[in-house]
C-alpha positions in Angstrom: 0.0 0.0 0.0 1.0 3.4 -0.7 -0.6 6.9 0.1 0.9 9.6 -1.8 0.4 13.0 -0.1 1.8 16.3 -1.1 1.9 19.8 0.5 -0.8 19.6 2.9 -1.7 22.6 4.8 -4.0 22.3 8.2 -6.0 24.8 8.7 -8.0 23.7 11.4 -7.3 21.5 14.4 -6.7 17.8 13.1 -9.5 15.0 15.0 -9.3 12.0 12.0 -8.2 13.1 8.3 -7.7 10.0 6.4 -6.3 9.4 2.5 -7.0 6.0 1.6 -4.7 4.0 -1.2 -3.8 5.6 -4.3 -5.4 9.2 -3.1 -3.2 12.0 -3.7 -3.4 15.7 -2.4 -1.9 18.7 -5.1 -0.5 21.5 -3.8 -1.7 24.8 -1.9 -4.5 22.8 -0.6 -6.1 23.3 3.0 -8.0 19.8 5.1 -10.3 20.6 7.5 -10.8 17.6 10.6 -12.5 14.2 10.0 -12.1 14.2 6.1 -11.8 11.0 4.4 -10.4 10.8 0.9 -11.6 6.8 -0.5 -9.2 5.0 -2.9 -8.2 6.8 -5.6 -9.5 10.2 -4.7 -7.7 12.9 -6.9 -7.4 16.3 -5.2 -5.5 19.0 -7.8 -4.3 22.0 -6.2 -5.9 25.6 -5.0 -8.4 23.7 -2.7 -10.3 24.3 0.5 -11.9 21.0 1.9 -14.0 22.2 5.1 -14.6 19.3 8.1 -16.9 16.5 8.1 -16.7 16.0 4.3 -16.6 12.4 2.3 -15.2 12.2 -0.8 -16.2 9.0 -2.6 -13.9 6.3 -4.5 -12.2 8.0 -7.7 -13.5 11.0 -7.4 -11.6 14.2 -9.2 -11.5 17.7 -7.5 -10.3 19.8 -10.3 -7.9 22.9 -9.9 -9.2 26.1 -8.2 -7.9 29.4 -9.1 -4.8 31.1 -7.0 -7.2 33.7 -6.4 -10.1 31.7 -6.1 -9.5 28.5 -4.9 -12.1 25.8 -5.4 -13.9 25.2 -1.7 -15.3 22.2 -0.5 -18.2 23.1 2.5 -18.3 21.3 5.9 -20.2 18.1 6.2 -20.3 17.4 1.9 -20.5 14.3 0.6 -18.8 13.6 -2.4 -20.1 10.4 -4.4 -17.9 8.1 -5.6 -16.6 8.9 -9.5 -17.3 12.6 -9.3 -16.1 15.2 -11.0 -16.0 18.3 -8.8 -15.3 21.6 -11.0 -16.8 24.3 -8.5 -17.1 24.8 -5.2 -19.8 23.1 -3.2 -21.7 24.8 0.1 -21.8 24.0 3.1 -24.2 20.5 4.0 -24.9 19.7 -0.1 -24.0 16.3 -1.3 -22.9 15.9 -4.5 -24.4 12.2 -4.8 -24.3 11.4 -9.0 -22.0 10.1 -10.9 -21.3 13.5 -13.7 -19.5 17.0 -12.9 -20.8 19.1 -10.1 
């Protein structure tokens, strides 16, 4: 098993944050507490990810902007396969299988 993890800034105070095989986090990104990143979870760089948030099996979190980064809200729930390309508020799930 490996878990490939780069540049991760902590924000807030660290409970449980778990990256699961084959996830990987890009650079300039911020992980809130209890966040849990499935198998093959790709996180690109320029992202917020509030706590309380699941992010499903294979999912993609594209590339915020330096300016803007892409934010993830507290307690989402990313399905597995996703395509994230904007950011998501707080309590929404994003539970289909297609770009958010």
């Amino acid at each position: 098993m490996s878990i490939c993890i780069y540049n991760i800034k902590r924000q807030y105070r660290q409970k449980f944050t778990q990256a699961n095989i084959y996830s990987y986090v890009a650079h300039d990104c911020i992980i809130g507490s209890n966040v849990t990143f499935a198998p093959s979870v790709k996180c690109n760089g320029n992202v917020i990810i509030e706590d309380d948030v699941y992010i499903g099996t294979g999912a993609i979190i594209h590339q915020g902007k330096h300016n803007r980064p892409l934010r993830i809200g507290r307690g989402v729930v990313i399905a597995a396969g996703s395509v994230v390309t904007k950011s998501i508020e707080a309590g929404k799930d994003c539970i289909w299988k297609s770009s958010y």
